[in-house]
C-alpha positions as CSV (number, residue, x, y, z in Angstrom):
1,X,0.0,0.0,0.0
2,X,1.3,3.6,-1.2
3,X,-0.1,7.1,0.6
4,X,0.6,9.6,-2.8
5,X,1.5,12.2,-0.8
6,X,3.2,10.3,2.6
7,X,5.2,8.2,-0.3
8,X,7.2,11.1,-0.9
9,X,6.5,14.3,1.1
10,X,9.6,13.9,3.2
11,X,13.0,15.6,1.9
12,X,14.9,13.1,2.1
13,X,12.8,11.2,-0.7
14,X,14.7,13.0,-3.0
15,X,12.1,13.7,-5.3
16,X,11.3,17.1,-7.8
17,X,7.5,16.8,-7.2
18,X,7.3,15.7,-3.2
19,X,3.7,14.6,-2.1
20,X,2.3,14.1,-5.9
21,X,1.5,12.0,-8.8
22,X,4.9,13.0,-10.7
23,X,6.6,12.1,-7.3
24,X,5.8,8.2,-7.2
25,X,6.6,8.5,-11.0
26,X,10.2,9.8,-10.1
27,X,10.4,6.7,-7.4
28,X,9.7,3.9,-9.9
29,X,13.6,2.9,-10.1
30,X,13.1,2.3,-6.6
31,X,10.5,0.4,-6.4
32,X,11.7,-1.6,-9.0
33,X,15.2,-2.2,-7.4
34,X,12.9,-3.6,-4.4
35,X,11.1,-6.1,-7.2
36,X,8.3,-4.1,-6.5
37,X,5.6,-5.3,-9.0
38,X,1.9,-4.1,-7.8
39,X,1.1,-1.1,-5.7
40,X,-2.4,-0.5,-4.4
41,X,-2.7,3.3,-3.6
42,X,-4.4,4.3,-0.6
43,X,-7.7,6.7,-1.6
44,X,-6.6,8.9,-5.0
45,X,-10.1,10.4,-4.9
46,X,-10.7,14.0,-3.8
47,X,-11.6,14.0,-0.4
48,X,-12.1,16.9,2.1
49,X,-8.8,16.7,4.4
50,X,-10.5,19.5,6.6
51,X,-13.8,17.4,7.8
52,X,-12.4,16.6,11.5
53,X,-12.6,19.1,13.9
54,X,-10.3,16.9,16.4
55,X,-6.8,18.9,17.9
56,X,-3.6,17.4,18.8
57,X,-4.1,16.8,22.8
58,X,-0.5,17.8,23.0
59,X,0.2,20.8,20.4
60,X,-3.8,21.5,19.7
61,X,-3.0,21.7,16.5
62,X,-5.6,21.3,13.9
63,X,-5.9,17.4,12.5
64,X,-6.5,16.6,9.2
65,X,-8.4,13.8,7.0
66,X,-4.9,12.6,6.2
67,X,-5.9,8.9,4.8
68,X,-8.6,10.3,2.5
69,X,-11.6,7.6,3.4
70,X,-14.1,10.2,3.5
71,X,-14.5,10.5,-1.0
72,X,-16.4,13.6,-1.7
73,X,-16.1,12.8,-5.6
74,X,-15.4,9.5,-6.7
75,X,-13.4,8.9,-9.4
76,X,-12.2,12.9,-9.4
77,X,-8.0,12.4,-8.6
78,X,-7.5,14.5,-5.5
79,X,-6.0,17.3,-7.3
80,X,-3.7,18.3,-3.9
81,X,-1.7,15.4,-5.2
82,X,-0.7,17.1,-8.3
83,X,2.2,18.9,-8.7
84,X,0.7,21.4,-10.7
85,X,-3.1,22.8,-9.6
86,X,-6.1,21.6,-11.3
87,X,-3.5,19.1,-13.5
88,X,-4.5,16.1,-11.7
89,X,-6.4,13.8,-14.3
90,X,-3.4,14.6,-16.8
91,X,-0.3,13.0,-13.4
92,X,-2.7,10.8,-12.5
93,X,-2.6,9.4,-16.2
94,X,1.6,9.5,-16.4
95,X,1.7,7.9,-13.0
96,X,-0.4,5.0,-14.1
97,X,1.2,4.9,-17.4
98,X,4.6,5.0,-16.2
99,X,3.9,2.2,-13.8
100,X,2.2,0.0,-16.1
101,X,5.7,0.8,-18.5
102,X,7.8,-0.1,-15.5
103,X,5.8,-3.5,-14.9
104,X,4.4,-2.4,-12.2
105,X,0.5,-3.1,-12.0
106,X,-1.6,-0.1,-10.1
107,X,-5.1,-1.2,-8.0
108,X,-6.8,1.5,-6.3
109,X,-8.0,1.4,-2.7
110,X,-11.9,2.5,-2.7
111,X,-14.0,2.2,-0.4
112,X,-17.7,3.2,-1.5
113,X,-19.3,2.9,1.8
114,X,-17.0,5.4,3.6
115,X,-18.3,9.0,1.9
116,X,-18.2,12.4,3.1
């Protein structure tokens, strides 16, 4: 299982487009050198990452709808994955391409009974 954004978000991933589409794209040498050859990514469809009203007990920080089991729009890419705004159904398209070039087969993770 692969977060889009959690996959790469961290610096050290080394990646041009950290948090997006274009990112897992930039990691498929990796994932191949691991004889990675299926990844199931985690909720791809927009979702509202605000829903929650719960703080962190210890910084009170706001918490967000990180996972993304809440779809607001089936079948809509979450367009805060791509790199570039409102570009999401064009990186979601390359990512799947390029994995399916690398021979790396892509299932989504949907679950229609968990809605916002």
């Amino acid at each position: 299982e692969v977060h889009v954004r959690g996959f790469t978000l961290h610096k050290d991933s080394g990646v041009k487009a950290p948090g997006t589409y274009l990112g897992i794209v930039e990691k498929i040498p990796y994932l191949k050198e691991l004889g990675i050859n299926c990844i199931e990514l985690l909720p791809v469809f927009e979702f509202n990452e605000t829903e929650w009203s719960l703080r962190n007990p210890i910084t009170n920080r706001k918490l967000s709808q990180y996972w993304g089991y809440s779809t607001v729009n089936f079948f809509s890419p979450m367009n805060r994955f791509a790199s570039e705004d409102g570009n999401a159904v064009t990186e979601f398209r390359i990512m799947v391409r390029e994995l399916h070039r690398a021979g790396i087969e892509v299932f989504l993770d949907v679950v229609f009974n968990h809605t916002a």
